[in-house]
KEZAVEX-479544 format. One record per residue (C-alpha): residue number from 0; residue in one letter; x, y, z. Coordinates in pm, whole numbers. Layout:
N
  seke  gutor      c1      c2      c3
   NUM      A       X       Y       Z
...
//
This chain:
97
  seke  gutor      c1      c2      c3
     0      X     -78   -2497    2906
     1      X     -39   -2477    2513
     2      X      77   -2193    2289
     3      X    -253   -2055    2099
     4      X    -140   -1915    1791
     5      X    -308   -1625    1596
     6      X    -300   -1439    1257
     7      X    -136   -1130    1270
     8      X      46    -974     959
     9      X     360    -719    1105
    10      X     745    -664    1032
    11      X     988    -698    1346
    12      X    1376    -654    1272
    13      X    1292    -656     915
    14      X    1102   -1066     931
    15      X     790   -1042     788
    16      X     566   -1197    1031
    17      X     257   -1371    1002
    18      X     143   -1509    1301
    19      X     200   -1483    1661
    20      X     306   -1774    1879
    21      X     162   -1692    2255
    22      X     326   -1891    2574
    23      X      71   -1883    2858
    24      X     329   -1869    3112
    25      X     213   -1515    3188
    26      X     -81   -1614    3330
    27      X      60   -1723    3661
    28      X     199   -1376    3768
    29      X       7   -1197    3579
    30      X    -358   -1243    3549
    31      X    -465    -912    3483
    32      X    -306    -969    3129
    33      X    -492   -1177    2858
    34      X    -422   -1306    2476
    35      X    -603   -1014    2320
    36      X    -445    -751    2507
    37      X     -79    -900    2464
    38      X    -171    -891    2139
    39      X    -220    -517    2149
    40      X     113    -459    2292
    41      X     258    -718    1999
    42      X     119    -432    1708
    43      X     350    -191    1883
    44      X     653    -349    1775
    45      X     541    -351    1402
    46      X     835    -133    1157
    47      X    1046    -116    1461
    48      X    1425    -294    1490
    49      X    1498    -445    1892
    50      X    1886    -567    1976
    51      X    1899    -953    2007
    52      X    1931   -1023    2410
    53      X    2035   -1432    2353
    54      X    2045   -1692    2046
    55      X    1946   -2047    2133
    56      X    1970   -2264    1783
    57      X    1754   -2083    1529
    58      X    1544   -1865    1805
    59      X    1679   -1500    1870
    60      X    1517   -1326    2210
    61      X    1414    -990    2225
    62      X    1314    -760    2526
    63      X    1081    -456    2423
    64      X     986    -208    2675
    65      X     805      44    2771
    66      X     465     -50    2548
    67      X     167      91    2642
    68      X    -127     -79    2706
    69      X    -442     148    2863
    70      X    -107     445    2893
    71      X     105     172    3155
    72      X     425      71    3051
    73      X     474    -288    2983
    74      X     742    -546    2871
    75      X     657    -807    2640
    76      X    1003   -1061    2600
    77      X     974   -1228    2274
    78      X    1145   -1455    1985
    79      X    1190   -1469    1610
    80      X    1254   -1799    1444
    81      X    1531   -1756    1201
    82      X    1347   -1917     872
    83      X     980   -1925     966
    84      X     752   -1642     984
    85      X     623   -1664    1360
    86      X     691   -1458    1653
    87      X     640   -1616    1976
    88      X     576   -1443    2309
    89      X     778   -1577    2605
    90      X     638   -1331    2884
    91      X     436    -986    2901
    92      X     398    -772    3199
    93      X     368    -439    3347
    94      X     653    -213    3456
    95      X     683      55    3691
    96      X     727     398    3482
//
């Protein structure tokens, strides 16, 4: 599975982001999800500040939850790349609310 990357202008923890980085790892739990719509939950988390859950070299991991998608609470796990201007997308799912 690659990583499709798409255009998407937003500012997370103060990194001016251009693009978004999506791992299709989420498709083998959760099918019901798709690129477009984890892309919907990704807006949410434009002007907002998350605490760093784990460093690994220049990638810092971030949990964000509850965002809503259709009004059900999801959790989309995702990085910032100290020094480039991606954010990647590790996982996205639905939670219970």
């Amino acid at each position: 599975m690659g990583r499709p990357e798409y255009p998407l202008k937003l500012t997370v923890n103060g990194h001016e982001i251009s693009r978004v980085v999506i791992d299709q790892h989420y498709k083998e739990n959760h099918p019901e999800l798709s690129d477009p719509l984890i892309l919907e939950l990704v807006k949410e988390l434009d002007g907002r500040f998350f605490a760093v859950e784990a460093v690994r070299g220049d990638f810092e991991y971030f949990r964000a939850e509850p965002l809503f998608l259709d009004s059900k609470p999801h959790r989309v796990i995702f990085l910032l790349c100290v020094g480039d201007d991606f954010l990647g997308v590790v996982n996205a799912f639905r939670v219970k609310g």
